[in-house]
C-alpha positions in Angstrom: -151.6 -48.0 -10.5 -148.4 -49.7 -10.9 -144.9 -47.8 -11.8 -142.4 -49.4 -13.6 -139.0 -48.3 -13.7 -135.7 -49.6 -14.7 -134.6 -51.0 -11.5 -134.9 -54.8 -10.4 -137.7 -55.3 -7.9 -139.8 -58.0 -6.6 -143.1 -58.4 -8.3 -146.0 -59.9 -6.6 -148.8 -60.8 -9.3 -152.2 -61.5 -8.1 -151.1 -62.8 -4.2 -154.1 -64.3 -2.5 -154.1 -66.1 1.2 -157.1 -68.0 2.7 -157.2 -69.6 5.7 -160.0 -71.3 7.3 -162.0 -70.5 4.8 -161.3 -66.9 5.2 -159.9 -64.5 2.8 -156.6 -63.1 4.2 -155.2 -61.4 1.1 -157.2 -61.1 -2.2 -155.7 -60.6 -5.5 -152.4 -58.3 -4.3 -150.5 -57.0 -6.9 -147.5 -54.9 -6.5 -144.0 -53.9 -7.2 -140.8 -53.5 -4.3 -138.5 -51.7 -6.2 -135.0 -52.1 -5.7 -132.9 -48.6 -3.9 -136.3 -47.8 -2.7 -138.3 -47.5 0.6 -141.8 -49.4 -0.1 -144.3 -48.4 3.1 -147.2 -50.6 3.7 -150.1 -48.9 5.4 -153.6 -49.7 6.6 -156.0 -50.7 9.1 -155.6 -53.1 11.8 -156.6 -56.5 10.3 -155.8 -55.2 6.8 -153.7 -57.9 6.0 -150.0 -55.9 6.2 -148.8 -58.9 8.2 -150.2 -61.4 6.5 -148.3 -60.1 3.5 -144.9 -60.2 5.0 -145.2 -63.8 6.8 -146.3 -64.9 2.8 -143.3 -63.3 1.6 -141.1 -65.3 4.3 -142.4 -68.6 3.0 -144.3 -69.0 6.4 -148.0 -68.6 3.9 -149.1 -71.1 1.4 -150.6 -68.6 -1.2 -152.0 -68.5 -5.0 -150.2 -65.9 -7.7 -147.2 -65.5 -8.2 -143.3 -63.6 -6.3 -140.6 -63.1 -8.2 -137.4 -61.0 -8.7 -136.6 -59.9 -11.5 -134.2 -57.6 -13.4 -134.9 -54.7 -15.1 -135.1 -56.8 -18.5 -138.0 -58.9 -16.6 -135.8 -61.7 -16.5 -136.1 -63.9 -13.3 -133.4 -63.7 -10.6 -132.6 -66.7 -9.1 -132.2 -67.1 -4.8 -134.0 -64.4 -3.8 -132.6 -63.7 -0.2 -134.6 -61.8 2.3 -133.9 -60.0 5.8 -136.4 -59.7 8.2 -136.6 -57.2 11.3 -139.6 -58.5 13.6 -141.5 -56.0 15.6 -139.9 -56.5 18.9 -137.6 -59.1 20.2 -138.9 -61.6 22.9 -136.3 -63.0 25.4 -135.2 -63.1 29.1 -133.9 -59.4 29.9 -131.8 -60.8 32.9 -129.8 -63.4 30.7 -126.0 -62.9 30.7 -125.7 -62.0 27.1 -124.0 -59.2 25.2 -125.1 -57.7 22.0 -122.0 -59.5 20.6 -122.6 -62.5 21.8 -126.0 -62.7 20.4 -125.3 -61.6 16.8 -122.5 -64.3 17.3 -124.5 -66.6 18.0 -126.1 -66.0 14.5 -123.4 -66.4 12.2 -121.5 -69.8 14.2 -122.7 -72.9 15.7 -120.3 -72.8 18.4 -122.2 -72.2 21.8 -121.0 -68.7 22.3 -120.4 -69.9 26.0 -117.1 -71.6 24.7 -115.8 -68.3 23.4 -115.9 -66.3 20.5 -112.9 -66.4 17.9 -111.4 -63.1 17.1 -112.9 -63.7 12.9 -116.6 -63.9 14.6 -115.7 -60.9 16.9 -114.6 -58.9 14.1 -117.2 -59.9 11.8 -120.0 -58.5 14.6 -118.5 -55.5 14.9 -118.8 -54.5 11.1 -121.8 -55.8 11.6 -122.7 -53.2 14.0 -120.8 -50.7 12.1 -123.1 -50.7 9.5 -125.9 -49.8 11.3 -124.1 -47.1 13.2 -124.2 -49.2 16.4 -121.0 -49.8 17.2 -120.9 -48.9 21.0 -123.6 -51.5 21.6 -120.8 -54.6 21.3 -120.1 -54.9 24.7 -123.4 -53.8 26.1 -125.8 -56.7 27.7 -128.7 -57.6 25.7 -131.4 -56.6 28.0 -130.0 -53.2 28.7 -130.5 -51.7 25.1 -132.9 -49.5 24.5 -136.1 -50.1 22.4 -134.5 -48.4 19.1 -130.7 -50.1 20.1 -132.5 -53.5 19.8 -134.3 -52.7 16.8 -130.7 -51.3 15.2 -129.2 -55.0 16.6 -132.1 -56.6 15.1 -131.3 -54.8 11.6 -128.0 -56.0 12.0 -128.8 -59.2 12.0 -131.2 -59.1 9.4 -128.6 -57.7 7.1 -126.5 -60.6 6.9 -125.6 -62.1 4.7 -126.9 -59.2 2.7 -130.5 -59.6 1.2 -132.2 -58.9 -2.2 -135.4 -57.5 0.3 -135.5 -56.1 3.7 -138.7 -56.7 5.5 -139.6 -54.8 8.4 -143.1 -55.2 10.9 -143.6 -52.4 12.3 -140.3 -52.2 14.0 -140.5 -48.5 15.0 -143.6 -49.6 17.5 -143.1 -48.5 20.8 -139.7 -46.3 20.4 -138.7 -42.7 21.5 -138.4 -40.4 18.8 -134.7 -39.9 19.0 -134.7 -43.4 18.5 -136.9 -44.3 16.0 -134.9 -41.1 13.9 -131.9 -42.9 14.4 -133.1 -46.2 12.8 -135.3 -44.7 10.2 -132.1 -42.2 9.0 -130.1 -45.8 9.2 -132.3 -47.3 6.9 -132.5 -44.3 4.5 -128.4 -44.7 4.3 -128.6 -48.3 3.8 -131.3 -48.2 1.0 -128.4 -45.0 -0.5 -125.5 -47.4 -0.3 -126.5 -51.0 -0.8 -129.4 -50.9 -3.4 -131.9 -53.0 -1.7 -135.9 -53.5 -1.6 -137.3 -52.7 1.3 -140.9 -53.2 2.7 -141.9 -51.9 5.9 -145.2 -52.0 7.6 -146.0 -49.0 9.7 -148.8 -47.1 11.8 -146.9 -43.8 11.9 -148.2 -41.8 9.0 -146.1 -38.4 9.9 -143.0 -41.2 9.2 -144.5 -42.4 6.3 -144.8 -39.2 4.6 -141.4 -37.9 5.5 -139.5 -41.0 4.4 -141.6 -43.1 2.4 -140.4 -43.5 -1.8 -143.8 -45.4 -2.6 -147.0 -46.3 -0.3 -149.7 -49.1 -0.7 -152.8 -49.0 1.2 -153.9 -52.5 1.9 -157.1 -53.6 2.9 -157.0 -57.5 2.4 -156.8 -56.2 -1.7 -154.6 -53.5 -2.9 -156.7 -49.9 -2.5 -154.4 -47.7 -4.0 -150.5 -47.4 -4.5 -147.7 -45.2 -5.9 -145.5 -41.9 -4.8 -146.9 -40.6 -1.5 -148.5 -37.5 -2.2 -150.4 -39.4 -4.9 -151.8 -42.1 -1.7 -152.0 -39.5 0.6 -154.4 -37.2 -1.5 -156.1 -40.4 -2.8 -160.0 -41.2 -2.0 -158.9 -44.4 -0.9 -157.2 -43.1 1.4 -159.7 -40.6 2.7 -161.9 -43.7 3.0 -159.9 -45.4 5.6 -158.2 -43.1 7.5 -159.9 -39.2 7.1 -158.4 -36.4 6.4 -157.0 -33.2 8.5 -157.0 -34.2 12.6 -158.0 -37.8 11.9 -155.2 -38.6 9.9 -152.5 -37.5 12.5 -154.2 -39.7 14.9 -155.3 -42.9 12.5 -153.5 -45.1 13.7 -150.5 -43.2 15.0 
């Protein structure tokens, strides 16, 4: 079941990916709402990444994406942030968190020097996901959840319409992955923006979540997250009691 509501969201109507003559996605409806925190669950091989890669433009599909207000009226340019699920790259380079966020927003090597505008810039950057110590800190030296907070960062600018997230809270301590997750609660408060993240962690997703989908290759079942949670659908997949702390967890 689909709720509508009066905020601007990104509709996906009828979404279907094949590949090699196999079915990816089939038939996926849905609705990211705008100043909400949309949490795609399901099985391995479900098709949750799948769906984010077709939402980057990286998919040729069938159906339809748009954004649209809360009239229904298309927005133009929809502009999307995307925080991968880890970041691959040589731990032992000589590169600081600034300069690798600098390297983002200029095409001036960062080995020539970084002007005091980009410096600045980097910093609010980092701000704004309440990692502002990290500036100074060489890359390979952050922690699992740092990265992931420099990785948000990044994905944040310049500011999208969706924020898209694959599982990026794989792998991190739980001090960590609270810092992120409460980071992502404040900037869904403050700035108003969709945001779709694919996780394993059901304890997470019931703590945080605004609205669930289970996905298996079609839409199973969607909407507030008691409604999923208590849903056959969802029984189907992943049990109930014991099995569900562990499903996937």
């Amino acid at each position: 079941m689909l709720h509508h509501c009066d905020l601007c969201h990104i509709d996906l109507d009828r979404i279907s990916v094949k590949r090699g003559g196999q079915v990816l996605l089939q038939d996926v409806s849905m609705h990211i709402h705008c100043g909400q925190l949309t949490v795609l669950i399901g099985q391995n091989g479900a098709g949750k990444t799948t769906l984010i890669r077709t939402l980057l433009g990286q998919l040729s599909h069938t159906g339809s994406i748009r954004h649209v207000d809360s009239r229904g009226l298309d927005i133009p340019h929809l502009r999307t942030g995307y925080v991968p699920q880890v970041l691959q790259f040589d731990r032992e380079m000589p590169l600081t968190v600034l300069d690798y966020l600098a390297a983002s927003l200029t095409a001036r090597p960062v080995w020539t020097g970084v002007s005091k505008k980009t410096r600045e810039q980097v910093r609010k950057m980092l701000a704004d996901v309440d990692a502002a110590e990290l500036a100074d800190r060489p890359l390979g030296r952050c922690s699992g959840g740092e990265l992931q907070r420099v990785l948000l960062a990044q994905a944040l600018q310049p500011a999208p319409d969706l924020l898209l997230l694959d599982e990026p809270v794989s792998g991190i301590d739980r001090n960590g992955l609270k810092m992120f997750l409460d980071t992502l609660v404040e900037l869904r408060r403050t700035r108003h923006m969709a945001i779709l993240l694919v996780s394993h962690d059901l304890r997470f997703v019931r703590e945080y979540a605004d609205h669930v989908v289970l996905l298996e290759k079609s839409v199973l079942v969607q909407g507030r997250t008691e409604e999923v949670f208590t849903s056959p659908e969802f029984e189907s997949v992943f049990g109930t009691g014991e099995k569900e702390e562990e499903g996937n967890a």
